[in-house]
C-alpha positions in Angstrom: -71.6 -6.8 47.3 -68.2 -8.1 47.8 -65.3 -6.0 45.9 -62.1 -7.0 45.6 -60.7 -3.7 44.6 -60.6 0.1 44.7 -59.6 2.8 41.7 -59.6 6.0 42.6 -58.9 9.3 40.9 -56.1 11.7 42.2 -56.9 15.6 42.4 -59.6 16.3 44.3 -59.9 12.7 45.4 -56.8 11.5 47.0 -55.4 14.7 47.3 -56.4 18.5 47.3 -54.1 19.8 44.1 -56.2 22.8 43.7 -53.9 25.6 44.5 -51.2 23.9 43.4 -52.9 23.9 40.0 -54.2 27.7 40.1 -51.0 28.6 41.2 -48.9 27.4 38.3 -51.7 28.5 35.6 -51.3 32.0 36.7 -47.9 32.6 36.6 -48.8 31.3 32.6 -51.3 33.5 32.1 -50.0 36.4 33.9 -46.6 36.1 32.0 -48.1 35.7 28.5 -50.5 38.7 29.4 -53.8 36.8 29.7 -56.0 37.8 32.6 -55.9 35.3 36.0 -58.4 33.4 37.4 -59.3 32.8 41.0 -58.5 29.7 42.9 -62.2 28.7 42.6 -62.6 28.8 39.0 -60.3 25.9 38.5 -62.2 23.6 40.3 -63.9 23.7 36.3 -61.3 23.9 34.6 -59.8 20.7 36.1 -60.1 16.8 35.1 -59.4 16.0 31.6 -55.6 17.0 31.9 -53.3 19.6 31.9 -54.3 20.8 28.1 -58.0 21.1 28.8 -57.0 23.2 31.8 -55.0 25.6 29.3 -57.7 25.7 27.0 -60.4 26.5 29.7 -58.2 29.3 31.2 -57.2 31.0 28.2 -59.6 33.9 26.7 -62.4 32.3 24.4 -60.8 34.8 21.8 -57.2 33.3 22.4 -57.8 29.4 22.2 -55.5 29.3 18.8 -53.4 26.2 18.3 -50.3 28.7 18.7 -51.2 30.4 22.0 -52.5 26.7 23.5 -49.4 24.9 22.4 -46.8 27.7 24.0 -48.8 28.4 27.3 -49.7 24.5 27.5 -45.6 24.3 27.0 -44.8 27.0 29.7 -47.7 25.4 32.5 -45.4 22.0 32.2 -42.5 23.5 33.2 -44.5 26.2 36.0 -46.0 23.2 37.6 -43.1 20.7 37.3 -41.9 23.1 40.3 -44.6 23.5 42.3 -46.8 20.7 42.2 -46.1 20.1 45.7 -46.1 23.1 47.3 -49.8 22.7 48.8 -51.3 19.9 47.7 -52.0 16.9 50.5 -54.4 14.4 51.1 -57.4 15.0 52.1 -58.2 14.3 56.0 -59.1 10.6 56.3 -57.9 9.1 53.2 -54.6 7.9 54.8 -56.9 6.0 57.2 -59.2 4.9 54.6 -56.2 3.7 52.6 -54.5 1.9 55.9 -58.4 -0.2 56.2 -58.5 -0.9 52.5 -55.0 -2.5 52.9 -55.7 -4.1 56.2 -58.5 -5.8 54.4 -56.6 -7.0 51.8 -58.2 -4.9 48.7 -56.6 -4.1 46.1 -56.1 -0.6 45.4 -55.2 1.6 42.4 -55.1 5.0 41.2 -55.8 6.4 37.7 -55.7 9.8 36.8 -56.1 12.1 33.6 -52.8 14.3 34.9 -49.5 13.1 33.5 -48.4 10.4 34.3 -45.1 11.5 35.9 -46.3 14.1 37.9 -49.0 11.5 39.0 -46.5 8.6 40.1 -44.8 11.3 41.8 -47.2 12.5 43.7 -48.9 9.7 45.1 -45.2 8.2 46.2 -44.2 11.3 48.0 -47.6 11.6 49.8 -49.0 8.4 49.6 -45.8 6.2 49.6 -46.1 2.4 49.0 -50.1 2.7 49.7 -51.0 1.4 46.3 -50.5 -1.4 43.7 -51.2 0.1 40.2 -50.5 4.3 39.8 -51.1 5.5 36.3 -51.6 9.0 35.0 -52.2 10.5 31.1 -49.8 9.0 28.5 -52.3 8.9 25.5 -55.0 11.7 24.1 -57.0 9.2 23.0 -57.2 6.9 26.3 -58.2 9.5 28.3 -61.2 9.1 30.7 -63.9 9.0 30.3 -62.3 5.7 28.1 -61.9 3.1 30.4 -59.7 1.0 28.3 -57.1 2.0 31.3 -59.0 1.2 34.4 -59.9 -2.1 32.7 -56.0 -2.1 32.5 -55.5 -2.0 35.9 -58.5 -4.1 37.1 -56.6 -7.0 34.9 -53.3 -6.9 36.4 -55.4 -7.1 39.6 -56.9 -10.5 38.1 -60.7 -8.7 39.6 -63.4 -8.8 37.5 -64.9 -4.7 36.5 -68.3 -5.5 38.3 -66.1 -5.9 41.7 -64.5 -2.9 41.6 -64.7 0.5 42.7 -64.1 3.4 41.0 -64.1 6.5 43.4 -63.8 10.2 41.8 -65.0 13.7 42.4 -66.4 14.3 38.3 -68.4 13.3 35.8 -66.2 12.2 34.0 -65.1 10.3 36.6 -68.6 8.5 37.4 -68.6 8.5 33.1 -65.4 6.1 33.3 -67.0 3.8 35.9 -69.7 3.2 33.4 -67.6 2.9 30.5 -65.7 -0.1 32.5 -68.2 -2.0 34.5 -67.2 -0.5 37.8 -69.3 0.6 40.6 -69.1 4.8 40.3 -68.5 6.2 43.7 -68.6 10.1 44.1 -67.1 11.9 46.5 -68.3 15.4 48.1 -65.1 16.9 49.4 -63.6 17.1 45.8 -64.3 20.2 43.1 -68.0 19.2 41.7 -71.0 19.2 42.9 -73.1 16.4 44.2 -75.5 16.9 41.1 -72.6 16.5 38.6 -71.8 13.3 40.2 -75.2 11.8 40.5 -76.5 13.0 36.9 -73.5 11.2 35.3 -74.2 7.9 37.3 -72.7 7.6 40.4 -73.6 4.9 42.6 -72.8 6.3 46.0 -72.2 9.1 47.4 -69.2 10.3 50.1 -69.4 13.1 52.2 -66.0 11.8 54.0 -63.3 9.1 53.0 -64.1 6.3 55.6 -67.7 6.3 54.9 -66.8 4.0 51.7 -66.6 1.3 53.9 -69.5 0.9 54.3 -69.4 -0.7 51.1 -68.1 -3.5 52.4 
């Protein structure tokens, strides 16, 4: 195997946004009168973007249009304030980042959170570490549709089959398929290990550096 380049997803990949997350969906909740949710549950709720996460924490009985659109409105502007309160890498990325770079891979990250909120995370705790960053702009190119990890593997000039795509989901594993790419999962994010394999991972990480073996 001899790839050229590295995608990886953001929350619960790169960086532990967990709390973060939880923390801001609450307030939401709490404020509109909906019940809370403990940090755990939104390790499911997470990974098709901030909208799915209303949806999924919002009462089956209150998933209107109406109460989606204002609390989906009022998580923007919660976690525009917080989302860097607690979330940081995980331990060993930096160094698996700093051996990627040494090696002269190139390296991108692609997430389903917005886009802002993912540029600005990944330059206030992962400054200058990466050539492509891009987070949700458009509903429809959402992963699992790779159209923009194929994006970023052209401006890369690498062919899909020789890159990696490294996530903690299915839907991230789903998105290496859709694109070519070689699914890596990764064991210290939010799902499981059965998650990642059912939906095609390739490999499987219990810790960052171990994806050098790869090459």
């Amino acid at each position: 195997m001899n790839f050229k380049a590295a995608i990886f997803d953001l929350d619960g990949t790169l960086v532990n946004s967990l709390e973060d997350l939880a923390d801001a969906m609450n307030s939401v909740l709490a404020r509109q009168g909906f019940p809370v949710h403990p940090i755990s549950a939104y390790r499911y709720f997470v990974g098709r973007g901030i909208r799915n996460l209303v949806y999924n924490a919002l009462p089956e009985s209150s998933r209107n249009e109406e109460n989606i659109a204002e609390c989906y409105r009022l998580m923007m502007g919660a976690y525009s304030l917080n989302y860097l309160v607690k979330t940081r890498p995980y331990d060993g990325i930096i160094d698996l980042i700093d051996e990627l770079k040494r090696r002269g891979v190139k390296l991108g990250v692609l997430s389903n959170k917005a886009d802002e909120f993912t540029k600005n995370i990944v330059q206030t705790l992962l400054p200058d570490c990466f050539d492509e960053v891009l987070g949700f702009t458009t509903e429809s190119l959402k992963k699992p549709n790779p159209a923009a990890a194929l994006q970023i593997s052209g401006s890369f000039g690498v062919d899909p089959e020789d890159v990696l795509y490294i996530g903690d989901s299915g839907v991230d594993m789903q998105t290496a398929q859709n694109a070519g790419m070689y699914g890596v999962g990764v064991l210290w994010g939010f799902r499981t290990e059965d998650e990642l394999v059912s939906n095609g991972a390739k490999t499987i990480l219990a810790h960052p550096l171990d994806l050098m073996k790869l090459f």
